[in-house]
mmCIF file as Biopython writes it, N, C-alpha, C and O atoms, coordinates in Angstrom:
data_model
#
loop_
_atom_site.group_PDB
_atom_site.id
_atom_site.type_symbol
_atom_site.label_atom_id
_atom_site.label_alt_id
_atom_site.label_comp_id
_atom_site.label_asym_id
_atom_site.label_entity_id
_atom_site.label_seq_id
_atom_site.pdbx_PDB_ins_code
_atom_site.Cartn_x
_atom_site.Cartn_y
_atom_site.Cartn_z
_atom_site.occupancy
_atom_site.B_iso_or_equiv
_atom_site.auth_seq_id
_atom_site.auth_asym_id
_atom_site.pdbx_PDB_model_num
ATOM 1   N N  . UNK A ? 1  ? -33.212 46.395  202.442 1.0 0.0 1  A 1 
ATOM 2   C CA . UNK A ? 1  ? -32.384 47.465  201.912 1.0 0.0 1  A 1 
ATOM 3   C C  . UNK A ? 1  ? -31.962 48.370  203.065 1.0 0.0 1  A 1 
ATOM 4   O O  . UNK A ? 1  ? -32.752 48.701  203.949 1.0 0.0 1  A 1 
ATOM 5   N N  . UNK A ? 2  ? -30.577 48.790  203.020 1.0 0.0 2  A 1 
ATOM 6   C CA . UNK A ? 2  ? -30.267 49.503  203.900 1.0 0.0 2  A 1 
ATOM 7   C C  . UNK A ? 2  ? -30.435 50.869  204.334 1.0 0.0 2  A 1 
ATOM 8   O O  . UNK A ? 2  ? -30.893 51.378  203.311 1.0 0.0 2  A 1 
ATOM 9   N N  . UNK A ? 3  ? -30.357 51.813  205.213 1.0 0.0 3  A 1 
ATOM 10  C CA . UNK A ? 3  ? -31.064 53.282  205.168 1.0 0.0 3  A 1 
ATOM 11  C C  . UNK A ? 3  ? -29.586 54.087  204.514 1.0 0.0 3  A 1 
ATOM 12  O O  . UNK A ? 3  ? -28.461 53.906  204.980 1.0 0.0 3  A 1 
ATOM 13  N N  . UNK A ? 4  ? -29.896 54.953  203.393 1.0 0.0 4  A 1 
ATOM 14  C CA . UNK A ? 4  ? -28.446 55.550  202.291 1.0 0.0 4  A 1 
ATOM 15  C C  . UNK A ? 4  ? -28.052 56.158  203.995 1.0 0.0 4  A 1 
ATOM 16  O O  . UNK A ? 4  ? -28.863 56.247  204.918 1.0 0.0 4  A 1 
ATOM 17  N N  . UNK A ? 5  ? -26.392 56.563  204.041 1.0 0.0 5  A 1 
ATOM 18  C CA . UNK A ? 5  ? -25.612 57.384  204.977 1.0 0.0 5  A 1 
ATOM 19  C C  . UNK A ? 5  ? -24.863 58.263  204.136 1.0 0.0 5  A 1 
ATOM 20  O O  . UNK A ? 5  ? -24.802 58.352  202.910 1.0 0.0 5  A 1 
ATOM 21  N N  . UNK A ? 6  ? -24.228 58.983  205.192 1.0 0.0 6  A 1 
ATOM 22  C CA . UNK A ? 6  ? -23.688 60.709  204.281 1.0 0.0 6  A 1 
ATOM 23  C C  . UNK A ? 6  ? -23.129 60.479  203.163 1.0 0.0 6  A 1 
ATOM 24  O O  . UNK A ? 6  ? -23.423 61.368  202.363 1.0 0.0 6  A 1 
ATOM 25  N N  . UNK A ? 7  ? -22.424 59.659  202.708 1.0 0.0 7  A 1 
ATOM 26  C CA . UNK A ? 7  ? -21.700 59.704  201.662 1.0 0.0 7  A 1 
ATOM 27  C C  . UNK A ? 7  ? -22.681 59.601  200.704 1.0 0.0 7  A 1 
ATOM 28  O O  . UNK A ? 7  ? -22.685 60.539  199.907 1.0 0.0 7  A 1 
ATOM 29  N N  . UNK A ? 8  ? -23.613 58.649  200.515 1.0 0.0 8  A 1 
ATOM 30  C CA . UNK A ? 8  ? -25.132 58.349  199.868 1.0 0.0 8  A 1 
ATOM 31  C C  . UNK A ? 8  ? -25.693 59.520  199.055 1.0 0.0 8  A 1 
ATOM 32  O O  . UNK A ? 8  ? -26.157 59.666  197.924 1.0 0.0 8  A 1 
ATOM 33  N N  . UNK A ? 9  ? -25.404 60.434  200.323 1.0 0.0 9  A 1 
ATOM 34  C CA . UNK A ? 9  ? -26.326 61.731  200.088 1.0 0.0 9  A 1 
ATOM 35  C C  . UNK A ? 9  ? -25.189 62.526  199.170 1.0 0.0 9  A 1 
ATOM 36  O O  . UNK A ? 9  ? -25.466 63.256  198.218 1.0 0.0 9  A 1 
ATOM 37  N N  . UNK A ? 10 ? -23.991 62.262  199.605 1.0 0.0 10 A 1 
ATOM 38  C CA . UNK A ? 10 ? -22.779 63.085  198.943 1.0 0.0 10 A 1 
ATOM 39  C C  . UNK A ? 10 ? -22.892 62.876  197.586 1.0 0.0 10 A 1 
ATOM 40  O O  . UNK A ? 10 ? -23.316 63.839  196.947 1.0 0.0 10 A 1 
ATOM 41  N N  . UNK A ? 11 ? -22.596 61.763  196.913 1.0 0.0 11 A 1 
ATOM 42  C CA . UNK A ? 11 ? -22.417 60.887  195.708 1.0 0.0 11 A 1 
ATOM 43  C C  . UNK A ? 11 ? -23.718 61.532  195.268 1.0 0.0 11 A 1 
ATOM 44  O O  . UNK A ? 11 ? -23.493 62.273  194.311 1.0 0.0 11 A 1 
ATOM 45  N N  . UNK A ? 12 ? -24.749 61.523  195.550 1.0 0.0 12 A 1 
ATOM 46  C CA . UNK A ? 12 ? -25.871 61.948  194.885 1.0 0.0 12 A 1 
ATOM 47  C C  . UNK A ? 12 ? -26.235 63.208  194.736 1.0 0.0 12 A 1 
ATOM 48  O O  . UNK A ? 12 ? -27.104 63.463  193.903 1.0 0.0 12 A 1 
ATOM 49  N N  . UNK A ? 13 ? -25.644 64.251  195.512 1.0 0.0 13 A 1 
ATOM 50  C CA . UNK A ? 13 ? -25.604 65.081  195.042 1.0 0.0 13 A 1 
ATOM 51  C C  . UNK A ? 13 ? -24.543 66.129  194.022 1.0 0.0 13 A 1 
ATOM 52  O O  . UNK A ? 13 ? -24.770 67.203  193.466 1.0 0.0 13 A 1 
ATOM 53  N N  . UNK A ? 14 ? -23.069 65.081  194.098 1.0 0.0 14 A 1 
ATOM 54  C CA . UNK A ? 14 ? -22.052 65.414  193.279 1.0 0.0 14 A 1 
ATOM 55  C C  . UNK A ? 14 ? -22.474 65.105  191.519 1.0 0.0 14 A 1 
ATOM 56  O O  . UNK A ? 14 ? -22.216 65.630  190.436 1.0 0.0 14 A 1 
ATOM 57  N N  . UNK A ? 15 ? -23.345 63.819  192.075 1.0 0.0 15 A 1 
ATOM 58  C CA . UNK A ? 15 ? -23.695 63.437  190.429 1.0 0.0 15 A 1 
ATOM 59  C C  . UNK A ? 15 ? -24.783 64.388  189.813 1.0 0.0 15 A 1 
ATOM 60  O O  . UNK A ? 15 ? -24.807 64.641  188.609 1.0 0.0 15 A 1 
ATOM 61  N N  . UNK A ? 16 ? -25.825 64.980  190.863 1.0 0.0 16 A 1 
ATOM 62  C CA . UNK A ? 16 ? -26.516 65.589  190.003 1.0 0.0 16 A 1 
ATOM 63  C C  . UNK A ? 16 ? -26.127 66.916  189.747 1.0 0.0 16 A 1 
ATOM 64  O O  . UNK A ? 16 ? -26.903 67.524  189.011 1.0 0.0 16 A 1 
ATOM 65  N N  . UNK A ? 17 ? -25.021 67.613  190.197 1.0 0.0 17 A 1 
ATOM 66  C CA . UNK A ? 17 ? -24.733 68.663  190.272 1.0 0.0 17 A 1 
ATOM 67  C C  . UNK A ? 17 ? -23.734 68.703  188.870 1.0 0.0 17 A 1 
ATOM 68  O O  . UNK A ? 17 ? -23.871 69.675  188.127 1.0 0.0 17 A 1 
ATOM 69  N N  . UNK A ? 18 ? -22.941 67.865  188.590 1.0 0.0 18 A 1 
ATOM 70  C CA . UNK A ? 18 ? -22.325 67.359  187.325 1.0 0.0 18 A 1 
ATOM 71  C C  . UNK A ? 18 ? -23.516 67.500  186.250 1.0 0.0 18 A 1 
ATOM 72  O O  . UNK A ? 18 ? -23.321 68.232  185.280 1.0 0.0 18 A 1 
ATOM 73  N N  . UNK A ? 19 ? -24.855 66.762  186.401 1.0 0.0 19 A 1 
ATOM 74  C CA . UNK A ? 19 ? -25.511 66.538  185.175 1.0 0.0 19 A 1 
ATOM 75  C C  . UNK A ? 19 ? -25.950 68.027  184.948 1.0 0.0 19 A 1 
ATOM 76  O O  . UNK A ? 19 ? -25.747 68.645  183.903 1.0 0.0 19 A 1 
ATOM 77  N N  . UNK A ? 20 ? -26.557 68.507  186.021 1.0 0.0 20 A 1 
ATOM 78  C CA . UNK A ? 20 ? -26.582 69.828  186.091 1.0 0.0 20 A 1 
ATOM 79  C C  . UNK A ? 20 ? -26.170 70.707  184.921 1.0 0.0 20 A 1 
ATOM 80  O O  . UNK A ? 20 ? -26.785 71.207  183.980 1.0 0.0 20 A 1 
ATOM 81  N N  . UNK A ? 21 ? -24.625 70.713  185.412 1.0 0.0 21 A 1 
ATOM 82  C CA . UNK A ? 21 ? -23.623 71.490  185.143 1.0 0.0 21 A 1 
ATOM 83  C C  . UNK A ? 21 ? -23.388 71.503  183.473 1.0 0.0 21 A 1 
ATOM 84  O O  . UNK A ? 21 ? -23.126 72.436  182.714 1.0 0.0 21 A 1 
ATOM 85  N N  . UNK A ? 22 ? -23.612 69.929  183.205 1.0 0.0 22 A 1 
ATOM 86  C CA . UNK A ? 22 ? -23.336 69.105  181.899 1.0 0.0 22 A 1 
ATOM 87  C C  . UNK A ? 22 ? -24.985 69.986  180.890 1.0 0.0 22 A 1 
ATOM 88  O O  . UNK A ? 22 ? -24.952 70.834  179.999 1.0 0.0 22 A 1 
ATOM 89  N N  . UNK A ? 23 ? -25.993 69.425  181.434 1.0 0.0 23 A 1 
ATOM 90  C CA . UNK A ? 23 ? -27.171 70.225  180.703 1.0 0.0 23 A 1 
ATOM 91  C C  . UNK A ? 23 ? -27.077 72.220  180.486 1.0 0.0 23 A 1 
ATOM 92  O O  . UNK A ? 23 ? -27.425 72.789  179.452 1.0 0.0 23 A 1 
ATOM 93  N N  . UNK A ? 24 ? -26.765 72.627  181.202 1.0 0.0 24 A 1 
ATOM 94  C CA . UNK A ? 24 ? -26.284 73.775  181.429 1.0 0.0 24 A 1 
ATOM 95  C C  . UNK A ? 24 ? -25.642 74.614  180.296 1.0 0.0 24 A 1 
ATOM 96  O O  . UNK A ? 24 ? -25.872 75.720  179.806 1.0 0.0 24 A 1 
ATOM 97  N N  . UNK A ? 25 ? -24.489 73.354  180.024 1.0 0.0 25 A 1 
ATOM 98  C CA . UNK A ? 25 ? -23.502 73.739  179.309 1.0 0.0 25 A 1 
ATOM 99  C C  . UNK A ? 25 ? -23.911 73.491  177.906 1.0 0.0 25 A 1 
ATOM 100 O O  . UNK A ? 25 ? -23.210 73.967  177.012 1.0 0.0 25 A 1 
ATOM 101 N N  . UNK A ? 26 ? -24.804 72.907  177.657 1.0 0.0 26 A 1 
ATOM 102 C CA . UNK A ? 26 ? -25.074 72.697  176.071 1.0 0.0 26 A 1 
ATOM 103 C C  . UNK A ? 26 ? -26.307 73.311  176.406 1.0 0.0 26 A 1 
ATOM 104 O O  . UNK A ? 26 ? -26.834 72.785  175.425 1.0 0.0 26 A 1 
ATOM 105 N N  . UNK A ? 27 ? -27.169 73.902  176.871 1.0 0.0 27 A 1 
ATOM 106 C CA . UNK A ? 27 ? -28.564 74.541  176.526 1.0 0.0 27 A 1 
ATOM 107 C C  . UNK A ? 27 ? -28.235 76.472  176.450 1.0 0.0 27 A 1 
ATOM 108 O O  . UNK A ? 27 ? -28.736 77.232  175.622 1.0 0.0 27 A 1 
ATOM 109 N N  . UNK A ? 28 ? -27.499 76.766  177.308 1.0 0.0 28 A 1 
ATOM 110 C CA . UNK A ? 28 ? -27.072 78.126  177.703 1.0 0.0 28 A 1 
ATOM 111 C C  . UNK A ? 28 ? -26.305 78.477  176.224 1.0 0.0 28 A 1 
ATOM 112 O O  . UNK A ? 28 ? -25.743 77.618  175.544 1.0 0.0 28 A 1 
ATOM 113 N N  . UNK A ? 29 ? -26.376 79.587  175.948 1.0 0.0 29 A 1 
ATOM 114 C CA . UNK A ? 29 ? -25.657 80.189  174.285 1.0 0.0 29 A 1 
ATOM 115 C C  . UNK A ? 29 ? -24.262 80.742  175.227 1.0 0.0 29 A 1 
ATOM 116 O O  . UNK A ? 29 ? -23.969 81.070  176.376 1.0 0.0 29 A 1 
ATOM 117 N N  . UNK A ? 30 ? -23.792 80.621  174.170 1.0 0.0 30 A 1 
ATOM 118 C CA . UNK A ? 30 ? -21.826 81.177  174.310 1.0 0.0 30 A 1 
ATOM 119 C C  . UNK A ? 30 ? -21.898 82.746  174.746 1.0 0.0 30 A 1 
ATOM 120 O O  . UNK A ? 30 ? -22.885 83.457  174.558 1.0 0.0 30 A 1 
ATOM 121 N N  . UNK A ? 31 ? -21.025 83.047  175.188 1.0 0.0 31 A 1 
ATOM 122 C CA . UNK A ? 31 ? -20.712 84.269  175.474 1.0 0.0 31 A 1 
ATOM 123 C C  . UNK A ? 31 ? -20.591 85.289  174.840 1.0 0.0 31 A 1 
ATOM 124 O O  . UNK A ? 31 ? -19.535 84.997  174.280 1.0 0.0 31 A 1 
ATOM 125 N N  . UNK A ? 32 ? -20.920 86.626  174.341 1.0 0.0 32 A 1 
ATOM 126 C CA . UNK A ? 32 ? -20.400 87.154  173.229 1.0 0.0 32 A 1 
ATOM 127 C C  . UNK A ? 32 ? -19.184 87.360  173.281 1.0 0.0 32 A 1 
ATOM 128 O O  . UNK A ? 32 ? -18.457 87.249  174.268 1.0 0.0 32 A 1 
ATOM 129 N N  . UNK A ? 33 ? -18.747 87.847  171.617 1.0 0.0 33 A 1 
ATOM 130 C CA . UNK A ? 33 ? -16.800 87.966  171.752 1.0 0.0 33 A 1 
ATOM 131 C C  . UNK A ? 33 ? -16.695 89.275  172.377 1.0 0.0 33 A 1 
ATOM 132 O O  . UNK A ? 33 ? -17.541 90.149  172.187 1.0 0.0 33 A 1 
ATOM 133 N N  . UNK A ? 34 ? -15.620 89.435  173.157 1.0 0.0 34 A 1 
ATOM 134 C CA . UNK A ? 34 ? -15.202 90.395  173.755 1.0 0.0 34 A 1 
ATOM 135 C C  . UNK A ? 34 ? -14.483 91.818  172.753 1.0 0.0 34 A 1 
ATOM 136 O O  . UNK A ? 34 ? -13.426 91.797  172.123 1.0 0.0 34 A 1 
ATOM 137 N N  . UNK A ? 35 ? -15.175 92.627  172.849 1.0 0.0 35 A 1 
ATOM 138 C CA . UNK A ? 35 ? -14.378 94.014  171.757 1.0 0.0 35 A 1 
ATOM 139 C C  . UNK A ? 35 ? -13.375 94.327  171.751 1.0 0.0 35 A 1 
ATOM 140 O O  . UNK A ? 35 ? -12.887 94.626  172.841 1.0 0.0 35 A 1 
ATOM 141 N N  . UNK A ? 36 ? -12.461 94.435  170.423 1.0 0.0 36 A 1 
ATOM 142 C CA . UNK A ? 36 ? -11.143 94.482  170.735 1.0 0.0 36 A 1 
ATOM 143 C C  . UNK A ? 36 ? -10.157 95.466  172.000 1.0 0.0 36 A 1 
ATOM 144 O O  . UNK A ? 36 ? -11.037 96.187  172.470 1.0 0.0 36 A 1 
ATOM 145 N N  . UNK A ? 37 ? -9.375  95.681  172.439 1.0 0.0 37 A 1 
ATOM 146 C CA . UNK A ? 37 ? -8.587  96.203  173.296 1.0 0.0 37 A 1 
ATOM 147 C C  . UNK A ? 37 ? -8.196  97.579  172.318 1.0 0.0 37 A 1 
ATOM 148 O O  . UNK A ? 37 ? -7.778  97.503  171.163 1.0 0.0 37 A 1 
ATOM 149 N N  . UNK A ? 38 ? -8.384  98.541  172.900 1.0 0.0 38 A 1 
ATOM 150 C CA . UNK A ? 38 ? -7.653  99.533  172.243 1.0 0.0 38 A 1 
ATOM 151 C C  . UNK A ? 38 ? -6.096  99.565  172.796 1.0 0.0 38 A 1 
ATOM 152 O O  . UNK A ? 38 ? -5.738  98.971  173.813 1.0 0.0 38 A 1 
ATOM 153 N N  . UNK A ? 39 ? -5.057  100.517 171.788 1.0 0.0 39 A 1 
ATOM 154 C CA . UNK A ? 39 ? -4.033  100.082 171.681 1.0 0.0 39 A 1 
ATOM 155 C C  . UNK A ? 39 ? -3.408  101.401 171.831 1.0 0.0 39 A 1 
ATOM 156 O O  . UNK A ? 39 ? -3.799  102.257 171.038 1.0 0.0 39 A 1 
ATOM 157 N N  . UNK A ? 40 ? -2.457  101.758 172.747 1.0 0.0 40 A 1 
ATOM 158 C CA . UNK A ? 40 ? -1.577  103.100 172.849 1.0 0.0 40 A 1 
ATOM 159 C C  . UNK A ? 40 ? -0.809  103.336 171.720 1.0 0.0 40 A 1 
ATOM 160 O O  . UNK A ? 40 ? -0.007  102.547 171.219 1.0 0.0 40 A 1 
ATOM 161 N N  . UNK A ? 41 ? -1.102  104.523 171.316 1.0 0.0 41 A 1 
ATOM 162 C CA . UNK A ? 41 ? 0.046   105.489 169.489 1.0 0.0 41 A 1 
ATOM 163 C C  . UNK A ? 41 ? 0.609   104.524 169.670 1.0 0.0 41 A 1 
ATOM 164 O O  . UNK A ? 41 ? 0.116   103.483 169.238 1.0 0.0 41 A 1 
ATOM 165 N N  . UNK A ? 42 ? 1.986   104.493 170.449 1.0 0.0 42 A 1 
ATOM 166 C CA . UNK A ? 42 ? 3.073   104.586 170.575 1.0 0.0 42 A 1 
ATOM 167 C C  . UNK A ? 42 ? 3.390   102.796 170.703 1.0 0.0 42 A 1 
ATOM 168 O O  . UNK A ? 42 ? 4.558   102.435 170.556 1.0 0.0 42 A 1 
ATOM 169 N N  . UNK A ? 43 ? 2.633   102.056 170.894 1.0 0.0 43 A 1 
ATOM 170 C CA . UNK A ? 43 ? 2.906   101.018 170.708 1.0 0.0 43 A 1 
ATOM 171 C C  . UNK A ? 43 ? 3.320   100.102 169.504 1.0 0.0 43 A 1 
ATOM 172 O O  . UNK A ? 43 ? 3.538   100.528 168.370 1.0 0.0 43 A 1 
ATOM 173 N N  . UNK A ? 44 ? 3.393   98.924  169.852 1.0 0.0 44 A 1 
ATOM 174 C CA . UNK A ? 44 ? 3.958   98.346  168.346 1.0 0.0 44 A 1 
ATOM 175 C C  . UNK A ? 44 ? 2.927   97.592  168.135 1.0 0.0 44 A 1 
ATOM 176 O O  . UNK A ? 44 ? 2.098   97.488  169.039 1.0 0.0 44 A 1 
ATOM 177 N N  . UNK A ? 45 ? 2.752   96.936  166.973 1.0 0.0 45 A 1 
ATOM 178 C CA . UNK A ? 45 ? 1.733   96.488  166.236 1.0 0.0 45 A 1 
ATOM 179 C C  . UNK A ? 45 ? 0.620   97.312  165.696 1.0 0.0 45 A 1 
ATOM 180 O O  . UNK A ? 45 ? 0.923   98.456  165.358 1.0 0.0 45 A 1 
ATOM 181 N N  . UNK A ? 46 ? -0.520  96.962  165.566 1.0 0.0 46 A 1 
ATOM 182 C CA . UNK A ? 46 ? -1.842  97.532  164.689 1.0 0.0 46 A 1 
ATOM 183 C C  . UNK A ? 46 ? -2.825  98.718  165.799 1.0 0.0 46 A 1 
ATOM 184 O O  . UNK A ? 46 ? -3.640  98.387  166.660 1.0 0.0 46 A 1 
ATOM 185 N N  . UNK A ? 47 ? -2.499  99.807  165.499 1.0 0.0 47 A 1 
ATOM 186 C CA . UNK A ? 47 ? -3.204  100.950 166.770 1.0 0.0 47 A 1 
ATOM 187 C C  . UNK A ? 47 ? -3.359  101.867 165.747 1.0 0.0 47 A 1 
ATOM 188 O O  . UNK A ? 47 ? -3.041  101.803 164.559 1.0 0.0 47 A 1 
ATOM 189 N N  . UNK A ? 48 ? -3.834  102.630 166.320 1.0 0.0 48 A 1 
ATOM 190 C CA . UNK A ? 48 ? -4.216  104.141 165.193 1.0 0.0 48 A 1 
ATOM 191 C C  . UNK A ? 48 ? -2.965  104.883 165.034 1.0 0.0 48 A 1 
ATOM 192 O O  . UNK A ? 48 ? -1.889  104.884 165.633 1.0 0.0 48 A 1 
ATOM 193 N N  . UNK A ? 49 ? -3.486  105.560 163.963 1.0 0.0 49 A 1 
ATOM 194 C CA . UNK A ? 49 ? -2.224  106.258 163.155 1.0 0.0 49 A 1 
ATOM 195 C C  . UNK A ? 49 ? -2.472  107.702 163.497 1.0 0.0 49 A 1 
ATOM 196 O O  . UNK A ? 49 ? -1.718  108.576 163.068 1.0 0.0 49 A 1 
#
């Protein structure tokens, strides 16, 4: 068997950095929703009266 060279090391660490990334993403909870934007009088649409 041959001794792995840089790319070896590359590939192996792109893949685990993916699975990583992949476990990460389904164990970690969502973000909360962000609070609405308040809205100037004078604007159009739904703002205070």
């Amino acid at each position: 068997m041959k001794r792995p060279d840089m790319f070896d090391y590359f590939g192996g660490a792109l893949i685990a950095m993916t699975v990583a990334m992949w476990i990460a993403h389904f164990v970690l909870p969502p973000l909360p929703p962000e609070p609405p934007q308040p809205t100037l009088p004078g604007a159009i649409g739904k703002g205070p009266v």
